[in-house]
N, C-alpha and C positions, 0 to 999 in steps of 0.2 A: 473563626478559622485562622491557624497561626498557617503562617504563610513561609517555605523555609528555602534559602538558596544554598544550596548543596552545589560547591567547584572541587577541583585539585586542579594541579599541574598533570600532565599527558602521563599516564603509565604510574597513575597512583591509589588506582583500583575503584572509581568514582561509578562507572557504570557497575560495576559489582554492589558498590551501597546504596546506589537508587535501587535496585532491583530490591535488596536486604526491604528494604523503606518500603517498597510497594507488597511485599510479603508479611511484613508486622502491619499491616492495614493501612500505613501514609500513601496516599496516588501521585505520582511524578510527570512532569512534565519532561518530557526530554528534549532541550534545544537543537541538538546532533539530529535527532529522528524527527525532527519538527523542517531542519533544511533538507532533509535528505525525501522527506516528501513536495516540499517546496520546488525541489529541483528534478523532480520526477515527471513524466509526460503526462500534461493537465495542467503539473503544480505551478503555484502563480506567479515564482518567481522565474519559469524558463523564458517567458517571453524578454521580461525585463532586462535581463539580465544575458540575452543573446543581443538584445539591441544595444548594451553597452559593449561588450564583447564579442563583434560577429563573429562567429563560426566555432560557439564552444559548444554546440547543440549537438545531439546525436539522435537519432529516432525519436525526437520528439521531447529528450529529456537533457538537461544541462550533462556536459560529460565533464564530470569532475575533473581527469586527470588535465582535459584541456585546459578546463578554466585555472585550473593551479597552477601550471609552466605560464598564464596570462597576468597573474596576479601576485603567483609569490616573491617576495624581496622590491617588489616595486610600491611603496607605501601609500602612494595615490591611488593606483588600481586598487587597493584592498578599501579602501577605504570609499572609494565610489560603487564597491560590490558591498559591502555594509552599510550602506546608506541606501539599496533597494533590500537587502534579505533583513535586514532587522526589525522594520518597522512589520513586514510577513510574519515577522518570530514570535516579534510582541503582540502581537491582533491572533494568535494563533494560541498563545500563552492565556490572554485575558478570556477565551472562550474557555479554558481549560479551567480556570478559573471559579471563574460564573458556573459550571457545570458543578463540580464539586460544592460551592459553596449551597448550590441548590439543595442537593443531592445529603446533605447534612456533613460534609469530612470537615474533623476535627482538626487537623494537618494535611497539608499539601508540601508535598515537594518541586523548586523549579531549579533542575538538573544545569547550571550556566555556567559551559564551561570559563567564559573571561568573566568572573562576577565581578571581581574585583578592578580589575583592568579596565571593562566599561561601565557604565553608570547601573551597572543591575541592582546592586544591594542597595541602591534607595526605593527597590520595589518589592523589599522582604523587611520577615517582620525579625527572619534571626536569620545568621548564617552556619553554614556547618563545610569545614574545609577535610576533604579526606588526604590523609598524605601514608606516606610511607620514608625510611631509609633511602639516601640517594642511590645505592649500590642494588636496592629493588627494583625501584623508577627504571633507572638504565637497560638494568636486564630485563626486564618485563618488555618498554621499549622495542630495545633492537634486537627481539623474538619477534616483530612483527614483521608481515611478509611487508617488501620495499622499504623497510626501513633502514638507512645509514646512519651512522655517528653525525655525519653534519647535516642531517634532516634536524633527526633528534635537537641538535643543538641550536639550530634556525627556530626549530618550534619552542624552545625551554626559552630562547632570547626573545621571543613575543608575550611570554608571561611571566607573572609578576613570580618571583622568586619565594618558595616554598614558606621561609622561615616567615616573611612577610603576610603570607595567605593566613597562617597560623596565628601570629600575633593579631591578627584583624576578626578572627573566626568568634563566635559564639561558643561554636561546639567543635572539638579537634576529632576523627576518626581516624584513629593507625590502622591501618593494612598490611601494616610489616609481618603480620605475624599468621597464625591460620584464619579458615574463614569462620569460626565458631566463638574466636575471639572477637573479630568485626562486628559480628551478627550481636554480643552482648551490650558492644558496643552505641549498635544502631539500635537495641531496645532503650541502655539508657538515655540516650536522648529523647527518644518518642517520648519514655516516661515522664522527662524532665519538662518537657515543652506541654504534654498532657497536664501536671498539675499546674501549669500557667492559666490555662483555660477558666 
């Protein structure tokens, strides 16, 4: 089983080519949807992670927007809140794993958004970076509801810079362009990683 870590930078169409991936038969991991149960009422990370942060909790479930006014721009809060949800990510990722590996898939995808940024790509077997035009990124961006220029810009300054991602990639996916082109895209590579097998 090739094992594959699919990132971009924020507003570069990356949930759109996990899904592409999960439709041409590759199964995805998604890290985003792996915290955002984490931080759900149950999920394993609310307890942890109120106890570092009192009072980010809401009915039961971590309230993002608190824990973000707790955490963002302050570089030790992030990083003492990534030292309880990560290790949750990764034991949450390795069942994903083990399941499919069972299960016979030929390919997996694990959706990470900082691959590069943090130690992920030494737990894949190739990478694949979706990117697009900056002048897409942006607008794509700051179409999103609460979005500002200097969010956007706070967020783009905590990751590794595009052309960077690209020159590191295995495989490059443009989104610039329609979704019929992406989608040829995300076949050649399935293809390309299939005759590896």
């Amino acid at each position: 089983m090739i094992i594959v870590g699919l990132t971009g930078s924020i507003g570069m169409g990356k949930s759109t080519v996990a899904k592409m991936f999960a439709e041409e038969g590759a199964p995805g991991f998604d890290s985003d949807a792996a915290v955002h149960a984490l931080y759900a009422p149950g999920g394993a990370a609310v307890a942890p992670v109120e106890a570092a942060f009192p009072g980010v909790t809401k009915d039961g479930a971590i309230d993002r927007e608190a824990l973000s006014k707790r955490v963002v721009g302050n570089e030790a809060a992030i990083k003492q809140l990534e030292a309880i949800v990560h290790p949750l990510v990764r034991a949450a990722q390795m069942q994903f794993l083990q399941d499919n590996r069972e299960a016979g898939a030929a390919v997996v995808i694990l959706d990470i958004p900082l691959l590069f940024e943090g130690n992920g790509a030494k737990y894949v077997d190739k990478t694949v970076v979706v990117s697009a035009p900056a002048d897409v990124q942006r607008t794509r961006v700051l179409a999103r509801p609460g979005m500002s220029p200097e969010k956007f810009e706070a967020i783009l300054a905590r990751q590794m810079p595009d052309a960077e991602k690209r020159a590191r990639a295995d495989f490059v996916i443009d989104t610039g362009a329609d979704f019929e082109t992406t989608r040829s895209q995300v076949r050649g590579v399935l293809d390309a990683l299939r005759e590896q097998i």
